[in-house]
C-alpha positions in Angstrom: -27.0 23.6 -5.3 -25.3 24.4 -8.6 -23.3 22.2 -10.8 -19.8 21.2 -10.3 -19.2 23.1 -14.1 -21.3 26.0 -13.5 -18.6 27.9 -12.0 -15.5 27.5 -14.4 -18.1 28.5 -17.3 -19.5 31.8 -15.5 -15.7 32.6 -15.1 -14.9 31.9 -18.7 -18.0 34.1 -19.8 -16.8 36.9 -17.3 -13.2 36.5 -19.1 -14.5 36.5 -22.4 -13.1 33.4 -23.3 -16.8 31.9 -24.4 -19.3 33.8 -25.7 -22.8 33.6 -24.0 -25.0 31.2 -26.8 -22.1 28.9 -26.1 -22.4 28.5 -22.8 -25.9 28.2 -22.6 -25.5 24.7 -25.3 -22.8 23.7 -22.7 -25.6 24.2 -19.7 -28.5 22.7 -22.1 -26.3 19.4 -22.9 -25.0 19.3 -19.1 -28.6 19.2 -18.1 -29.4 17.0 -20.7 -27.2 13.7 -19.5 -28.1 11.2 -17.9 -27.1 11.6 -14.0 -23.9 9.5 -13.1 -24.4 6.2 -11.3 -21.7 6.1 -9.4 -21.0 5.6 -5.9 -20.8 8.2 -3.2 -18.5 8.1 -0.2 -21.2 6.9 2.1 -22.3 4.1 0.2 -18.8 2.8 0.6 -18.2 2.8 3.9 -21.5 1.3 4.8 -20.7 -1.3 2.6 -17.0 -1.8 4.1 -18.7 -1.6 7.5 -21.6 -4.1 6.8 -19.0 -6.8 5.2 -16.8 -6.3 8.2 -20.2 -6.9 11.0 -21.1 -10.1 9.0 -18.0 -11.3 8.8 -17.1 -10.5 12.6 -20.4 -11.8 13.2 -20.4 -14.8 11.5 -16.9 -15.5 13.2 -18.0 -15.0 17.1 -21.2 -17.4 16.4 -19.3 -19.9 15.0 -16.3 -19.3 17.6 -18.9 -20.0 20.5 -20.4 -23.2 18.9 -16.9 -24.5 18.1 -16.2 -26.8 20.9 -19.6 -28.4 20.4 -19.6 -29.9 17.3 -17.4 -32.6 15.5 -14.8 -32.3 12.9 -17.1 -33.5 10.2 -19.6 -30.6 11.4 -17.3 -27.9 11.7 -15.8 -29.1 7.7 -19.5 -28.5 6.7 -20.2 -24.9 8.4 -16.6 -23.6 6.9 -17.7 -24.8 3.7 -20.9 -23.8 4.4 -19.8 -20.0 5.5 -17.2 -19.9 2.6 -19.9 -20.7 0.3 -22.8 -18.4 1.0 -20.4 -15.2 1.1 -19.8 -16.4 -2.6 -22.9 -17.1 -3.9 -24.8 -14.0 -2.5 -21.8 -12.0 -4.4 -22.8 -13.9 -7.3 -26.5 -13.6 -6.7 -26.2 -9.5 -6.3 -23.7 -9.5 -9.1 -26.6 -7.5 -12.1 -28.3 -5.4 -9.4 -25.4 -4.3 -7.1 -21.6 -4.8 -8.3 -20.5 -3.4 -5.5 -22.1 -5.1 -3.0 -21.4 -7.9 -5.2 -17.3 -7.3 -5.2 -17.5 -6.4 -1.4 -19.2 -10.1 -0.6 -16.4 -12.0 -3.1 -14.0 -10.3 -0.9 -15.2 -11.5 2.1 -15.7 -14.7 1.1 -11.8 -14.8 -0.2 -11.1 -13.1 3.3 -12.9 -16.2 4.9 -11.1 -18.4 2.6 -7.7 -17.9 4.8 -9.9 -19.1 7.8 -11.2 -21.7 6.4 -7.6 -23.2 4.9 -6.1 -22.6 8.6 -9.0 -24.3 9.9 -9.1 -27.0 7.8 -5.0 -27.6 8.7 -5.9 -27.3 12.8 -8.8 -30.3 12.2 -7.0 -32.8 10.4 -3.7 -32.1 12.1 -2.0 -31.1 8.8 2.0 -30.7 9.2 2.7 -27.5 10.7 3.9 -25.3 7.4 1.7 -22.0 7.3 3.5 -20.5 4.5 2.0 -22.9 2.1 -1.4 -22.2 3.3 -1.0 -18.6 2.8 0.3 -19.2 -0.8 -2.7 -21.5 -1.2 -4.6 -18.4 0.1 -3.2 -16.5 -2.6 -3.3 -18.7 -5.3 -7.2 -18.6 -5.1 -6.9 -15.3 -5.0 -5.5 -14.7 -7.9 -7.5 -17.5 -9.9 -10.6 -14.8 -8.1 -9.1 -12.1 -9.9 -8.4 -13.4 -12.9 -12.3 -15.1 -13.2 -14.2 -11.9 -11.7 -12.1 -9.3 -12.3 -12.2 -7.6 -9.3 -9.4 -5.1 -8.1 -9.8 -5.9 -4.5 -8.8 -9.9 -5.1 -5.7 -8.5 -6.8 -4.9 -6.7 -3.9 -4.7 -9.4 -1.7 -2.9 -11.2 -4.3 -0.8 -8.6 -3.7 -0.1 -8.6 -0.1 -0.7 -12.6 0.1 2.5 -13.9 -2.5 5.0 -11.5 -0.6 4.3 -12.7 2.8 3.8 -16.4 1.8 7.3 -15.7 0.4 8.9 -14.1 3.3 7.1 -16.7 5.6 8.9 -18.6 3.8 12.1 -17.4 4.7 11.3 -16.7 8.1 10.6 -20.2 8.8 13.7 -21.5 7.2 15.7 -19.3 9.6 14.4 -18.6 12.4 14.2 -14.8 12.1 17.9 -14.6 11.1 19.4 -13.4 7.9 16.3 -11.2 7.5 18.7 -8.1 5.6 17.0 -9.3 1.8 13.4 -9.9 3.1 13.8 -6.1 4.4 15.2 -5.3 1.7 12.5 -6.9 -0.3 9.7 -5.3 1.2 10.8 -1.7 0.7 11.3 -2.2 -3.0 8.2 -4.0 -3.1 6.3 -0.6 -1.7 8.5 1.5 -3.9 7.1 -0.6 -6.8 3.2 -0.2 -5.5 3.6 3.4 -4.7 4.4 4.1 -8.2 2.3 2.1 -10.0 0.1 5.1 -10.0 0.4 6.9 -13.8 -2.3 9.5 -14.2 -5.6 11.0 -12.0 -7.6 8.4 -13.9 -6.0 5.3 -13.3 -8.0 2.3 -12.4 -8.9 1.2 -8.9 -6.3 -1.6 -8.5 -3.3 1.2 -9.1 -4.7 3.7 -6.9 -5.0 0.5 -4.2 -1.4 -0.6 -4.6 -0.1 3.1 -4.7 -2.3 3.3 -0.7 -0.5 0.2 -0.1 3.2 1.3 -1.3 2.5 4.7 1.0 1.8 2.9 4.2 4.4 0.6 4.0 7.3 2.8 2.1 8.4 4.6 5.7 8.0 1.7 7.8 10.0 -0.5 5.7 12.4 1.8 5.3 12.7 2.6 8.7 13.1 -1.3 9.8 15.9 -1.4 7.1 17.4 1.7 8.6 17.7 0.5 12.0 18.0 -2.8 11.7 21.7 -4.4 12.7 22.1 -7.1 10.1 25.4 -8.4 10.9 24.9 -11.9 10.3 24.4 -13.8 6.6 22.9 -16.9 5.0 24.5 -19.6 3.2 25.8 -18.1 0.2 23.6 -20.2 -2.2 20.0 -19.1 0.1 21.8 -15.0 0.2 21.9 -14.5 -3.7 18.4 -16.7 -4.1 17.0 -14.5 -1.2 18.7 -11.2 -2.7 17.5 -12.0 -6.4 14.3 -13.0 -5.6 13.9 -10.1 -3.0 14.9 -7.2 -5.8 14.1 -9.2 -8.6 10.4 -9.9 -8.3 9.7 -6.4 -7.2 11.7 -4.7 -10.5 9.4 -7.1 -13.1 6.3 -6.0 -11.3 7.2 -2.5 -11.9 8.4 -3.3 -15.3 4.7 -4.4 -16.1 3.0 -1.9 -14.4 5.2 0.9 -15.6 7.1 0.0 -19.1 10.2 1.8 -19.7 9.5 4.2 -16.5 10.6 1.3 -14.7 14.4 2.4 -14.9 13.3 4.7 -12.0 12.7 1.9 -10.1 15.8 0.8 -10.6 17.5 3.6 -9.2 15.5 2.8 -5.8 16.8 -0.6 -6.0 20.4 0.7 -5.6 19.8 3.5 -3.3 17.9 -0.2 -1.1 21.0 -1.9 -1.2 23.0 0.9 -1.0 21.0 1.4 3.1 21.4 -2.0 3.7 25.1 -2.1 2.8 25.6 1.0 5.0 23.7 -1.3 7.7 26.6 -3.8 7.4 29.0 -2.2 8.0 28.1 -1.0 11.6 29.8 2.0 13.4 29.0 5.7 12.4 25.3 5.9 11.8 25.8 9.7 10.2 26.2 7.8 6.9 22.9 6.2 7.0 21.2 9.2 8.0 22.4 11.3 4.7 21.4 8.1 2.6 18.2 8.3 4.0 17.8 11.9 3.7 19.4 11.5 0.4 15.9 9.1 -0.6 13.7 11.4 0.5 14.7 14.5 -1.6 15.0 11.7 -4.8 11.1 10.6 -3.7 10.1 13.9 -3.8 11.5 15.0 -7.1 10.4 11.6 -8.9 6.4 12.7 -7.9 7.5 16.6 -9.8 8.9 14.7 -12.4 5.6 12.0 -13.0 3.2 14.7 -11.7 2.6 12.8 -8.5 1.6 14.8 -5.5 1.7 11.6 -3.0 5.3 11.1 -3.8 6.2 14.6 -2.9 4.7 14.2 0.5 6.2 11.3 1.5 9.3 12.5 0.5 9.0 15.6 2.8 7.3 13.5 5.4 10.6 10.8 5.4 13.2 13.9 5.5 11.0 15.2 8.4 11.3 11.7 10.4 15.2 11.6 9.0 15.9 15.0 11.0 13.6 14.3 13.9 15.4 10.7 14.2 18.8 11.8 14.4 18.4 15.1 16.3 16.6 12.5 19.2 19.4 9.7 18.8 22.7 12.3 17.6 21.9 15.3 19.2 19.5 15.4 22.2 21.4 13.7 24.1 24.6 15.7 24.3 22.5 19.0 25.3 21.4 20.0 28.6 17.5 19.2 29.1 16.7 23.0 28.5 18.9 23.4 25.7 17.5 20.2 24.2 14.4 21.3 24.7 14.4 24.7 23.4 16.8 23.2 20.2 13.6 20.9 19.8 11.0 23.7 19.7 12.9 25.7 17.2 13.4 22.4 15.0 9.2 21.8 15.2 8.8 25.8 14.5 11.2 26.6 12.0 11.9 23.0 10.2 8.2 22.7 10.3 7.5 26.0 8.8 10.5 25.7 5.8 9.3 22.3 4.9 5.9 23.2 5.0 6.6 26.1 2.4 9.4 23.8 0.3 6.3 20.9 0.0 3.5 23.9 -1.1 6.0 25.4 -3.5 6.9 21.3 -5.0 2.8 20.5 -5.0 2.6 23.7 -7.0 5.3 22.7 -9.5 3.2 19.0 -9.7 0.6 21.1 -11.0 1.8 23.5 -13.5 2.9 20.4 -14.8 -0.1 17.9 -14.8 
């Protein structure tokens, strides 16, 4: 099989853009380097596979041996579990980083069962946000002694939800408008933390992260009904800590570009203050629309192609929502049915065409 750079050069000999003794240096130094050590797809989904049948493993033998031992016993095997997952990371670390990275995770993952265990044996007071931010606290202090991007990851997802458990806890599930609120300027923040095709692995992480939880959050913030406020005093720490936090990461992850996510922060609170105010839901339907088509031209203007799909695939949703809530409804089932082909056909086929036409902009750019 030829080289992934054979084919541009044979099209910029036929061109005439390099002249034949050129290209042949070019093929004589590309054969000439070293081969590149990195790791193919395959070797990272057995190693994602093999952490996750240990670990599940190592969970189900301890689960059925649980009842039999004492609390002085089961301390020991946690610590014991927690342990080894450690110090075969660090005993792989100069022959095989990654299987060294993938066991420190693991052994951070166990770390959460081992804290909630811990609690459940010595009949700790019952406050599981303060094991979580335990949880993340170690970590971070993971990240920051081996560098690995997976521990900032679930640095990442850990200090939110110890912060909206938090919250939860304090009020029962009420008042939850800046915890929403929160979370979807948390995963506008992640989703653009990506900068360029070479970025390292942590940004590409949080920018997976910021994808999968951009719609949903949205959506929760959409329909919620959040009729009912805090104390004023726990409402401006909830809403300043909810906007707040997520605004400084960006402005470390992104510099000045962060003004951008600034904009995302009001078009947040602009949704949830349309939320408020209850009645005509037409209103929240252009707003959402409205940060859909502003998604998709903030990935033209960074160059990001992710952005632009999500913004198509939330206007999609945005249509589909209120033609099933707004419109369906108030047809006759063949009517409905037929209006619902022709929006699948012909929205399908114009957004389709508006997305290739955006992607193709993305990349006369980059």
């Amino acid at each position: 099989m030829s080289a992934d750079w054979e084919a541009p050069l044979r099209r910029w000999i036929a061109a005439g853009l390099l002249e034949a003794q050129a290209a042949e240096r070019i093929r004589n130094w590309e054969r000439g380097r070293a081969p590149s050590q990195g790791l193919r797809w395959p070797v990272w989904v057995a190693l994602v596979f093999g952490v996750i049948l240990v670990g599940a493993g190592v969970l189900l033998f301890v689960s059925a041996h649980w009842d039999e031992l004492s609390p002085g016993r089961r301390l020991t095997l946690v610590l014991l579990i927690l342990a080894s997952f450690h110090a075969a990371g660090a005993a792989t670390a100069e022959r095989f980083a990654a299987l060294a990275m993938a066991l420190h995770t693991v052994g951070t993952l166990a770390l959460g069962a081992a804290i909630a265990l811990t609690g459940q044996m010595f009949e700790l007071q019952e406050h599981w946000p303060m094991a979580v931010l335990m949880w993340a606290v170690c970590a971070a202090l993971a990240w920051w002694i081996l560098g690995h991007w997976t521990q900032a990851v679930l640095a990442a997802v850990l200090f939110p939800y110890w912060l909206v458990g938090e919250w939860a806890l304090r009020y029962q599930d009420n008042y939850l408008a800046p915890v929403s609120a929160g979370i979807c300027a948390l995963s506008v923040t992640y989703l653009t933390a990506r900068r360029a095709s070479r970025d390292a692995p942590l940004r590409k992480a949080l920018a997976w992260l910021g994808g999968v939880a951009l719609i949903p959050a949205a959506a929760v913030l959409a329909a919620g009904r959040f009729t009912r406020s805090a104390p004023l005093a726990s409402e401006a720490i909830g809403w300043t800590i909810g906007l707040g936090a997520p605004l400084a990461i960006a402005l470390w992850l992104r510099g000045r570009d962060a003004v951008w996510n600034v904009g995302a922060v009001v078009w947040i609170v602009g949704l949830a203050a349309l939320n408020r105010s209850g009645g005509n839901t037409l209103p929240i339907y252009l707003w959402c629309a409205l940060g859909a088509a502003a998604l998709a031209v903030w990935g033209i203007r960074e160059g990001r192609s992710e952005r632009v799909n999500l913004g198509i695939a939330g206007f999609a949703i945005v249509v589909l929502t209120f033609y099933f809530s707004s419109v369906m409804d108030k047809l006759g089932r063949s009517v409905s049915l037929m209006g619902l082909g022709l929006l699948f056909l012909g929205g399908g086929w114009l957004l389709e065409k508006t997305r290739r036409r955006l992607i193709a902009q993305v990349r006369a750019g980059a």
